[in-house]
C-alpha positions as a printed NumPy array, in Angstrom:
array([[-118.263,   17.229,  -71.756],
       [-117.941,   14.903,  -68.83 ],
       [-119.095,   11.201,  -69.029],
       [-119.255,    8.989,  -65.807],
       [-118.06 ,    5.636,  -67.345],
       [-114.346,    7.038,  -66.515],
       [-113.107,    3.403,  -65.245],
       [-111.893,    0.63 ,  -67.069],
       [-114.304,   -2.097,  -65.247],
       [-118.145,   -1.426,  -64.527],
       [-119.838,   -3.638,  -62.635],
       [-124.072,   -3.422,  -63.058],
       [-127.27 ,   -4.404,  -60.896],
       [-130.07 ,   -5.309,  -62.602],
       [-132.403,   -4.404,  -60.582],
       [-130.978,   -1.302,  -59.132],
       [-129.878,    1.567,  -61.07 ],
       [-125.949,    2.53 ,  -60.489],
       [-126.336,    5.809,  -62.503],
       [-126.063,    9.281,  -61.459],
       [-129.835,   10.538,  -62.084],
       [-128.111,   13.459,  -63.747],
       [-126.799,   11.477,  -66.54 ],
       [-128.477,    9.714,  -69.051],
       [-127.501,    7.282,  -72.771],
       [-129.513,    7.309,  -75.443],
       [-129.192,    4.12 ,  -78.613],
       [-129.866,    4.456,  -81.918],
       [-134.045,    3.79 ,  -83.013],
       [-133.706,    2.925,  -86.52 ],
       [-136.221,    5.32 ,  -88.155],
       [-136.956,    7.028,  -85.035],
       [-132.972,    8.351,  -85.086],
       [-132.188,    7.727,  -81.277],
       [-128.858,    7.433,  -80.627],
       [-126.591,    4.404,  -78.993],
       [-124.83 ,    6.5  ,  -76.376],
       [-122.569,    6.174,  -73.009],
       [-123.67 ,    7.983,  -69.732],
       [-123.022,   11.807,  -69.676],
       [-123.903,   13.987,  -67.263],
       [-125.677,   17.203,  -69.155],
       [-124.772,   20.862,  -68.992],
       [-125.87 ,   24.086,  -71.145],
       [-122.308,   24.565,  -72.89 ],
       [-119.793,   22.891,  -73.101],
       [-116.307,   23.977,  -73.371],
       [-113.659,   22.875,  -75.321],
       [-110.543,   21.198,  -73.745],
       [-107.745,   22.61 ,  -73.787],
       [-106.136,   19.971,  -75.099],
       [-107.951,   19.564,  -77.973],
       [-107.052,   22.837,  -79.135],
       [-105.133,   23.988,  -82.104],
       [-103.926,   26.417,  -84.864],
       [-104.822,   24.763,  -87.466],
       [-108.787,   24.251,  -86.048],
       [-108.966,   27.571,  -85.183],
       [-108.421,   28.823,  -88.568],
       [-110.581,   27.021,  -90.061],
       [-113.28 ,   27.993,  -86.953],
       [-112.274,   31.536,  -88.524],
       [-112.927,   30.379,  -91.85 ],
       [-116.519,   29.805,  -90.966],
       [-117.412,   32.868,  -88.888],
       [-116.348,   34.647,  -91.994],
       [-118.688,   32.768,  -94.224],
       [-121.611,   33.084,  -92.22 ],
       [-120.813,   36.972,  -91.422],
       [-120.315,   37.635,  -95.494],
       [-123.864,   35.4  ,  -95.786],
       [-125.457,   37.632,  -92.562],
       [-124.295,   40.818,  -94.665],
       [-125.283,   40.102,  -98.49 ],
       [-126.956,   37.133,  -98.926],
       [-130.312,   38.381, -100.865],
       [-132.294,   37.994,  -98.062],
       [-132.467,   37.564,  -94.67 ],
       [-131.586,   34.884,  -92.662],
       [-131.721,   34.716,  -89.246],
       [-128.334,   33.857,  -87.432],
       [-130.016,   30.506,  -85.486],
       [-130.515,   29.435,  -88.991],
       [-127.563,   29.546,  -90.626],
       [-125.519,   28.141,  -87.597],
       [-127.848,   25.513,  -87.12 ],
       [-127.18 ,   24.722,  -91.404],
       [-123.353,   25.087,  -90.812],
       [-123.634,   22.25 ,  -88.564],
       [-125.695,   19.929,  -90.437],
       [-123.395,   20.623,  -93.287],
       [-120.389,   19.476,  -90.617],
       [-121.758,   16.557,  -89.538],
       [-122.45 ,   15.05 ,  -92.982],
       [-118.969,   15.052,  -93.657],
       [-118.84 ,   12.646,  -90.829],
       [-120.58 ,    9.514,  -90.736],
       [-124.32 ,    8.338,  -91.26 ],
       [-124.631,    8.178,  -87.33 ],
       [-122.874,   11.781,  -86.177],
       [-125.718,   14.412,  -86.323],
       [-126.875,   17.404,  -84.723],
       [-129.712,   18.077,  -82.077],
       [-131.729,   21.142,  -82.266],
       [-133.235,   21.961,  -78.731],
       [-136.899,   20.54 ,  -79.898],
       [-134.719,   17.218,  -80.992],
       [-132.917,   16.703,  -78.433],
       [-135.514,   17.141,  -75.913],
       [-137.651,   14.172,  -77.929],
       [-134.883,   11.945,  -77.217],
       [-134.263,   12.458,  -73.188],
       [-138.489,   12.496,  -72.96 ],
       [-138.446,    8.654,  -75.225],
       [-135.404,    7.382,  -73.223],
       [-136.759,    8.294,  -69.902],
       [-139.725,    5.709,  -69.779],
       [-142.182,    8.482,  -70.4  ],
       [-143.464,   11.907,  -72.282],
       [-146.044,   14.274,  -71.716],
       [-148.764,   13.468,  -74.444],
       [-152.36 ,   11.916,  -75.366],
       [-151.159,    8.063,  -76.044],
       [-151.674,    8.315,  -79.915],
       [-149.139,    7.361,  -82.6  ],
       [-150.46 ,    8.642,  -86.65 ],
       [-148.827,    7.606,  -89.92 ],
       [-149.764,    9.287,  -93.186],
       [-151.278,    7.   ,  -95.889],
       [-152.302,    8.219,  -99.141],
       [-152.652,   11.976,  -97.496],
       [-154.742,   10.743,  -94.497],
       [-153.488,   11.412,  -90.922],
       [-154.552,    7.884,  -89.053],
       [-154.177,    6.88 ,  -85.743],
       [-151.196,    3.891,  -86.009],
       [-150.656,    3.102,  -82.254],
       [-152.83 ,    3.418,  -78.844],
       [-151.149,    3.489,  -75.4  ],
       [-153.647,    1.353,  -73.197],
       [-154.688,    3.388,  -70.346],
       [-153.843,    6.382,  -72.12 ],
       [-156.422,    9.731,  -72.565],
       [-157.018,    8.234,  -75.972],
       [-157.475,    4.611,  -75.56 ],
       [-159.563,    6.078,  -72.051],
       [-161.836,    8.342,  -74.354],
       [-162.636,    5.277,  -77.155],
       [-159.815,    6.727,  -79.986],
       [-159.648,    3.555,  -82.171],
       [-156.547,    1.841,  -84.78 ],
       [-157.224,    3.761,  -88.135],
       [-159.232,    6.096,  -87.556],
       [-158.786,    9.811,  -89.706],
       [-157.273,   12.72 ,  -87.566],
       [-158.78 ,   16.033,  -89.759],
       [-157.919,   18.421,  -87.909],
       [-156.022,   19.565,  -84.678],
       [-156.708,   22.271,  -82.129],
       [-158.971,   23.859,  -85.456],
       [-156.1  ,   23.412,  -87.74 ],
       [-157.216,   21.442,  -91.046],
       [-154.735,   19.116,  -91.347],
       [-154.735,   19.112,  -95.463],
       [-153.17 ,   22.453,  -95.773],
       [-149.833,   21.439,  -93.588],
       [-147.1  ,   18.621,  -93.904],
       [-146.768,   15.654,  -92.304],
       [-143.669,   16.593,  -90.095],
       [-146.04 ,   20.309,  -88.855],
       [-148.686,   17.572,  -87.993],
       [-146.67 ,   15.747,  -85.456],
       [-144.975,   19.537,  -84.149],
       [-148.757,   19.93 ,  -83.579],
       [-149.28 ,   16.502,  -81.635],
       [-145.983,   17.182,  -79.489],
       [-146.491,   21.135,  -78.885],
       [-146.766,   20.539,  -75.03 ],
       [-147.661,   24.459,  -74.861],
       [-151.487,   23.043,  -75.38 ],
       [-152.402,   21.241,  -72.408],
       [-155.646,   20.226,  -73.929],
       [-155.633,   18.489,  -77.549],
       [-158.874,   19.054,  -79.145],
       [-159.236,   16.533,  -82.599],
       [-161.794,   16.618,  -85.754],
       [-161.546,   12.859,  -86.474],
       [-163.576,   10.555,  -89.077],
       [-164.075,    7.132,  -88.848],
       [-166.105,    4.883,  -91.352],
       [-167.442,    8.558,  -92.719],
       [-168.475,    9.645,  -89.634],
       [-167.223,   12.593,  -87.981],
       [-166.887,   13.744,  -84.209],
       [-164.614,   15.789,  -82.32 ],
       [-162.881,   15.313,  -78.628],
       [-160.73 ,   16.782,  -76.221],
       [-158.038,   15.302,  -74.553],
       [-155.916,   16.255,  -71.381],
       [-151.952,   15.45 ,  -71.641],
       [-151.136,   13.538,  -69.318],
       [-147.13 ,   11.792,  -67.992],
       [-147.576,    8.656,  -69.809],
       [-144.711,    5.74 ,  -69.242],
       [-143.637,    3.615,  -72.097],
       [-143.753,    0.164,  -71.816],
       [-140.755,   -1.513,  -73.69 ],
       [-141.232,   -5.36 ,  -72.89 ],
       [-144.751,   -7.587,  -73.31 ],
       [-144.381,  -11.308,  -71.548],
       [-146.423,  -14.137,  -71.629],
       [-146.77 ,  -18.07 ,  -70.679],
       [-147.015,  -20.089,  -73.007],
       [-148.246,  -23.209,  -71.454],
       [-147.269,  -26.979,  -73.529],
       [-150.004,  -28.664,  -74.842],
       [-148.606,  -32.05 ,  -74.644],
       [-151.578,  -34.036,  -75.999],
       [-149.251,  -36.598,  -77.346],
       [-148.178,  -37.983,  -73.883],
       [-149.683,  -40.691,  -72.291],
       [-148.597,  -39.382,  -68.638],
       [-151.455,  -39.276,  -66.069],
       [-152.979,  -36.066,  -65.55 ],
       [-151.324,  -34.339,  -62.25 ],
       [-154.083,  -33.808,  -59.375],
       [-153.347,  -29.889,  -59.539],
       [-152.92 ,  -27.474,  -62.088],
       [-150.139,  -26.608,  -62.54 ],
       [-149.111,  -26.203,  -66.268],
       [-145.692,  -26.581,  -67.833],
       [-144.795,  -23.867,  -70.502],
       [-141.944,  -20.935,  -71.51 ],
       [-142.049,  -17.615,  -70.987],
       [-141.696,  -15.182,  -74.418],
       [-140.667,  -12.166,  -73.316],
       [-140.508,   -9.29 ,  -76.628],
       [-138.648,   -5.856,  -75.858],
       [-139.079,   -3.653,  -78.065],
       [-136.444,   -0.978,  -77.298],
       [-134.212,   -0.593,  -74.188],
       [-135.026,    2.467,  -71.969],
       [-134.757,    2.933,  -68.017],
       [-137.662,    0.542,  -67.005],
       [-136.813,   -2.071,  -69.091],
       [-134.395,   -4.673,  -66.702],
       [-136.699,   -3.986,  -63.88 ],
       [-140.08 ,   -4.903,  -65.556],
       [-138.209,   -7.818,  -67.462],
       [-136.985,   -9.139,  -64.373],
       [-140.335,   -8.306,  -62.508],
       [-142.35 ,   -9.946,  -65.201],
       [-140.582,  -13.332,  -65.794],
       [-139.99 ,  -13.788,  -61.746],
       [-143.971,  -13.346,  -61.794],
       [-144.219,  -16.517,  -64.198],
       [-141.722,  -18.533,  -62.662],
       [-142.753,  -17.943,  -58.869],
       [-146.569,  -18.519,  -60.487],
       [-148.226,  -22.095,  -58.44 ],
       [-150.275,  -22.339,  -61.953],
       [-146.966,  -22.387,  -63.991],
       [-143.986,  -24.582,  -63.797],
       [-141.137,  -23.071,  -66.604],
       [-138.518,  -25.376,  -69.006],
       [-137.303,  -22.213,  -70.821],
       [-137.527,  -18.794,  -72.453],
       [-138.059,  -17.265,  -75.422],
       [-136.477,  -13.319,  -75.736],
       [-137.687,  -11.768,  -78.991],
       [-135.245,   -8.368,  -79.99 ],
       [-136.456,   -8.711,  -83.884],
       [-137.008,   -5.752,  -85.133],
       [-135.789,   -4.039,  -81.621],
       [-133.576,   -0.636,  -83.151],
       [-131.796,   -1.045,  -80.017],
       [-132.502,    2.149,  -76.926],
       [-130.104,    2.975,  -73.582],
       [-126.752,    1.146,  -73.282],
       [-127.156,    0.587,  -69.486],
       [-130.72 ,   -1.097,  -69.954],
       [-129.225,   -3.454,  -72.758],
       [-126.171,   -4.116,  -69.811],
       [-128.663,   -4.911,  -67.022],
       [-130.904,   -7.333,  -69.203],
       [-127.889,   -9.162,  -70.367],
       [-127.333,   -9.432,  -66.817],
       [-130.271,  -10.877,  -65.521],
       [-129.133,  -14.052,  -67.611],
       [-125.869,  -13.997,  -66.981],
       [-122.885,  -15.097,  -63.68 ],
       [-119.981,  -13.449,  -65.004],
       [-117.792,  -12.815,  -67.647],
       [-117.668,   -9.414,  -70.005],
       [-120.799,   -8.443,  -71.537],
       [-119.388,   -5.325,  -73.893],
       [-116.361,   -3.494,  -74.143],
       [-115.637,   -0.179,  -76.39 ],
       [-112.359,    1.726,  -77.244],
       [-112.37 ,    5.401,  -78.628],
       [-109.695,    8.243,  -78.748],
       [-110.337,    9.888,  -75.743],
       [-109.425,    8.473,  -72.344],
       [-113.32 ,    8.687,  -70.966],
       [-114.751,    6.721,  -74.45 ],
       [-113.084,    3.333,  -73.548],
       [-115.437,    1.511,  -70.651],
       [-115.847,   -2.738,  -69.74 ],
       [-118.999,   -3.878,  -68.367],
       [-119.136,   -7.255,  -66.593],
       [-122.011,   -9.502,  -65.178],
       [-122.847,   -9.623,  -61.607],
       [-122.995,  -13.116,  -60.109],
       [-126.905,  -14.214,  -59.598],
       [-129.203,  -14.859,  -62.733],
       [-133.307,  -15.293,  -62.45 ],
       [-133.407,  -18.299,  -64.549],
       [-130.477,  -20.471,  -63.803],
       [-130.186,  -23.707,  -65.607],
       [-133.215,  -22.822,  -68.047],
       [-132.424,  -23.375,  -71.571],
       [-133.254,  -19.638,  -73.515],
       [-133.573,  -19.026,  -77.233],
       [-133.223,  -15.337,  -78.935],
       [-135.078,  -14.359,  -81.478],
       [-133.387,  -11.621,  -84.108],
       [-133.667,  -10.157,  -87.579],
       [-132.576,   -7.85 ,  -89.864],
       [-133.642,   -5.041,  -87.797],
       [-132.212,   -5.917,  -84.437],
       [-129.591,   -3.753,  -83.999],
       [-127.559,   -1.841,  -81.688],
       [-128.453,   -2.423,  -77.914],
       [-130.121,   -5.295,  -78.522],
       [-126.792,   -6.803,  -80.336],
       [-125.16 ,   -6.135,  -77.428],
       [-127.884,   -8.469,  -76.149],
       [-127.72 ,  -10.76 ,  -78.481],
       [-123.756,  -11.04 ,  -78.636],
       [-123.592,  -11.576,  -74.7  ],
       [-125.925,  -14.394,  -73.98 ],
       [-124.423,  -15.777,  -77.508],
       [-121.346,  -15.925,  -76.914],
       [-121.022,  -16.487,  -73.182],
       [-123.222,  -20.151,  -74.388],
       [-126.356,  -18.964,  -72.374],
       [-128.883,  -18.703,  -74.969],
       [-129.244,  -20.103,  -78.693],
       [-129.95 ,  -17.382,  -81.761],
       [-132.433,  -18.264,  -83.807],
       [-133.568,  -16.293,  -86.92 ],
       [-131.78 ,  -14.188,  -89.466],
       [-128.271,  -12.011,  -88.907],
       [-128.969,   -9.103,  -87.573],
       [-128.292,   -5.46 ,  -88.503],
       [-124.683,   -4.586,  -87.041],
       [-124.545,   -1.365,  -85.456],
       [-121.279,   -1.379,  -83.581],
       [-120.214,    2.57 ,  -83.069],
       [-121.176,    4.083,  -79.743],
       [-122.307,    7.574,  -80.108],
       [-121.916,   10.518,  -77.403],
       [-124.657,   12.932,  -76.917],
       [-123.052,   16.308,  -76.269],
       [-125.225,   19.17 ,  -74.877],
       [-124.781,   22.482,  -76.226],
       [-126.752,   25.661,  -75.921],
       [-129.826,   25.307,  -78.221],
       [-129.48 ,   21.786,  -78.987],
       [-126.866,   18.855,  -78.866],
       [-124.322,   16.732,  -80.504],
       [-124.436,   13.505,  -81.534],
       [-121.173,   12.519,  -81.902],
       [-119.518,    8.616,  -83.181],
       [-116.487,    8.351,  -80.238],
       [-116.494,    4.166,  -79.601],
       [-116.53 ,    1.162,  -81.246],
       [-118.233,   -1.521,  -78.747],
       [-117.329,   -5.232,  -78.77 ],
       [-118.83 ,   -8.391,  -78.221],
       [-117.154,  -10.23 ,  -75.168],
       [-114.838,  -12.352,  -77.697],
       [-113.162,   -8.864,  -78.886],
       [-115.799,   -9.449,  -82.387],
       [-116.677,   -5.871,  -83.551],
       [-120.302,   -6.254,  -85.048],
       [-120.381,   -3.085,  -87.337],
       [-121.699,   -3.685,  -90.522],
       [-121.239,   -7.387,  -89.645],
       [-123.657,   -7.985,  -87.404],
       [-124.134,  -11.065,  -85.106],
       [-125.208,  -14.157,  -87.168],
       [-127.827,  -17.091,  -85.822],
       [-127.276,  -20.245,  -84.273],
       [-130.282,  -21.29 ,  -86.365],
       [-131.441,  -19.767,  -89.155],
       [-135.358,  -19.013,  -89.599],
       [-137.188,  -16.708,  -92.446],
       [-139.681,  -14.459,  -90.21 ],
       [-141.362,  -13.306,  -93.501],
       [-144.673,  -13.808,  -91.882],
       [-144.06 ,  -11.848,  -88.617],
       [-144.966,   -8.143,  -89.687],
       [-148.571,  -10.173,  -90.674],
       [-149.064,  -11.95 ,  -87.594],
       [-148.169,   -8.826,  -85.808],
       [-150.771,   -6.949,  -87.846],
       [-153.256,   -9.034,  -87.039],
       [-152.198,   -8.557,  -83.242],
       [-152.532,   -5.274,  -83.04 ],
       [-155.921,   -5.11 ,  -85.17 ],
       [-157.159,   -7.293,  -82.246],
       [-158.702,   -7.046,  -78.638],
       [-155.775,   -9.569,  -77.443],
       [-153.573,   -6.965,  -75.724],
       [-150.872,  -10.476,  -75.777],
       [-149.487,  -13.03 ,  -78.642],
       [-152.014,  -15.686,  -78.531],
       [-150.995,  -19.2  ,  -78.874],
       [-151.921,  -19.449,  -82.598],
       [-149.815,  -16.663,  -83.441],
       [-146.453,  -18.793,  -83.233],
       [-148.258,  -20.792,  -85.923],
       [-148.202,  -17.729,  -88.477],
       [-144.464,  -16.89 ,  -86.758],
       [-142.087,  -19.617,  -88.56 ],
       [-138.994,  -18.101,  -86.171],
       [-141.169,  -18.258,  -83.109],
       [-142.662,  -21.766,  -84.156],
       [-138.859,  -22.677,  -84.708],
       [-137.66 ,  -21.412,  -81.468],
       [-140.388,  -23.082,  -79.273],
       [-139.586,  -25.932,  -80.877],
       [-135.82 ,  -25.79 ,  -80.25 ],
       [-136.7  ,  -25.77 ,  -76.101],
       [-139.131,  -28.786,  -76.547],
       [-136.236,  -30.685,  -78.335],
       [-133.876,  -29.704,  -75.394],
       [-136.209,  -30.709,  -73.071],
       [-137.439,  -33.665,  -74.784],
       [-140.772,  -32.486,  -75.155],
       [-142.968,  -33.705,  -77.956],
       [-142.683,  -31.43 ,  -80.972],
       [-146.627,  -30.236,  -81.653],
       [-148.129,  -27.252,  -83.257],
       [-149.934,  -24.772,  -81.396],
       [-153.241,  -24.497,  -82.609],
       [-155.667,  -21.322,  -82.536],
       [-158.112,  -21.531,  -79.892],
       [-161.923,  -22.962,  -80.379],
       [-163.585,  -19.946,  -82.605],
       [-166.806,  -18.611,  -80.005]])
């Protein structure tokens, strides 16, 4: 295994990636399983150093072989020899920690395609309720969302295989086996049944939605300015960190503010419910906001698993007052986020504590598969470890209502939050609310627009 962070001090570029294209991280996607990794440059096998050889190991590598030869020879029935390595290692890694797993080829493979920016695929996402395949999530632009797919409806049956006679987890293999260039689907929707075809296609995944939120200030008595301009905050939402994310971010916000229709007094950066994505993305967004200081640190045993990243002098929205948004579920890169612009005073938290994933993970390749292994611990620039801590609010704000108001989002032809939405969104009401009061802004609701 070699890994590229092999200095002490990093230094990043936001907007210009620093990183061999032969090496990639991966951080951990609550439910999804991706893993909070450093850089690591990938190859087939990997051989063991000598170093971290011994007697006693050896043995017990013995020990095994023995097993699994007695198991090859007697066991009652087959099993083929993939199999039962592929169970000795599962069995390993459970001895280790909840994080620590290992990759089969078809695994690991998912992960570099999701961290990447983009998979081969149709632009559909499907959940199973009550034994129903539907259709959860539509890429826009996609073959799908191109075609007419819609949110909810029934997936029967794929490429003439009736989807009630298989599991859930053989229904996805189906949806992912990228040996079918064309996808043909039996779908219902309000009874009615129809088939199509679709064409995979390279589809990128967008990671970050931005908007301008302009301020209604109907209380004020100032004149009316002869142009148009509008004063307002951005909200910017990233949903996971991958290799496109610190571009578009930055691309997207210096869109806003260089906009002659907008004039910005802050920003609002929602991570809730963000599982966190690639270390080096979660760096250069930190960055964007930041002059200098440390943004994370992380020790480990070995030499290559201790690494310092520090800001880069230039931010895009100097002086502007920013607010975070986290929960519960905002964990891993986005802590490192979260921690940075915390605790080097450049943004407020507002919200609930969030999750505290603090061990880095290395992804390993092997032949057939990979290793996910626990080697760090990151910290936050004061030294704070965050696992199973977490990084707490500067305001705390219930969100209980956000998982409806983003419900209500996605069932609707806005592809953006409109401006009613922060009225259903307590921590996003509470957060615009903090910039008006630090901008001495009149504190007024937003209100949903005129029903047509």
């Amino acid at each position: 295994m070699s890994e590229l962070l092999a200095n002490s001090e990093h230094q990043n570029n936001p907007s210009k990636k620093a990183f061999s294209k032969q090496a990639f991280s991966l951080g951990l996607l609550l439910g999804a399983g991706l893993a909070l990794v450093l850089l690591l440059q990938p190859s087939p096998v990997v051989d063991l150093p000598q170093a971290h050889q011994n007697p006693e190991l050896s043995n017990s590598i013995s020990l095994i072989e023995d097993a699994l030869q007695q198991i090859n020879s007697d066991y009652i029935q087959e099993i083929p020899a993939e199999q039962l390595a592929e169970a000795a290692l599962r069995g390993i890694f459970q001895e280790l920690d909840t994080h620590s797993k290992y990759l089969n080829e078809e695994s690991y493979n998912k992960l570099v395609e999701q961290t990447d920016g983009e998979f081969l695929g149709v632009g559909i996402e499907i959940e199973e309720s009550a034994g129903r395949m539907l259709i959860s999530s539509l890429v826009p632009d996609s073959p799908a969302d191109q075609i007419g797919l819609q949110l909810g409806d029934e997936i029967v049956a794929i490429n003439g295989q009736n989807l009630n006679t298989i599991s859930y987890v053989q229904v996805i293999s189906l949806m992912h086996d990228a040996s079918e260039s064309v996808l043909a689907l039996n779908l219902l929707r309000a009874e009615n049944a129809f088939e199509v075809q679709l064409t995979r296609e390279i589809i990128a995944i967008d990671s970050i939605k931005t908007l301008f939120i302009p301020h209604a200030d109907v209380l004020s008595n100032q004149t009316e300015k002869n142009d148009n301009t509008q004063t307002g905050i951005a909200y910017a939402r990233i949903t996971h960190f991958n290799d496109y994310t610190a571009k578009d971010l930055e691309e997207n916000l210096l869109a806003i503010k260089n906009s002659g229709d907008s004039s910005l007094y802050g920003l609002i950066l929602d991570l809730r419910n963000n599982p966190g994505g690639l270390v080096e993305a979660a760096v250069e967004v930190a960055d964007l906001f930041l002059e200098k200081g440390t943004i994370v640190s992380a020790t480990g045993r070995a030499s290559d698993a201790d690494f310092k990243f520090r800001a880069k002098k230039g931010e895009i929205l100097a002086t502007l007052p920013i607010v975070v948004l986290i929960n519960g579920s905002t964990a891993s890169a986005a802590e490192i986020v979260a921690a940075a612009l915390k605790e080097q005073d450049r943004a407020t938290l507002v919200g609930k504590n969030t999750y505290g994933k603090g061990l880095v993970q290395t992804i390993i390749p092997i032949q057939n598969g990979a290793l996910k292994l626990t080697t760090s611990r990151y910290y936050t620039p004061s030294g704070l470890s965050i696992n199973e801590r977490g990084v707490r609010p500067d305001i705390k704000s219930t969100d209980s209502d956000m998982l409806i108001a983003m419900s209500e989002l996605s069932s609707s032809t806005q592809q953006t939050l409109p401006h009613y939405m922060a009225v259903k969104d307590p921590t996003l009401l509470r957060g615009w609310q903090f910039l008006n009061g630090k901008t001495s802004r009149n504190q007024i609701a937003m209100e949903a627009p005129d029903a047509k």
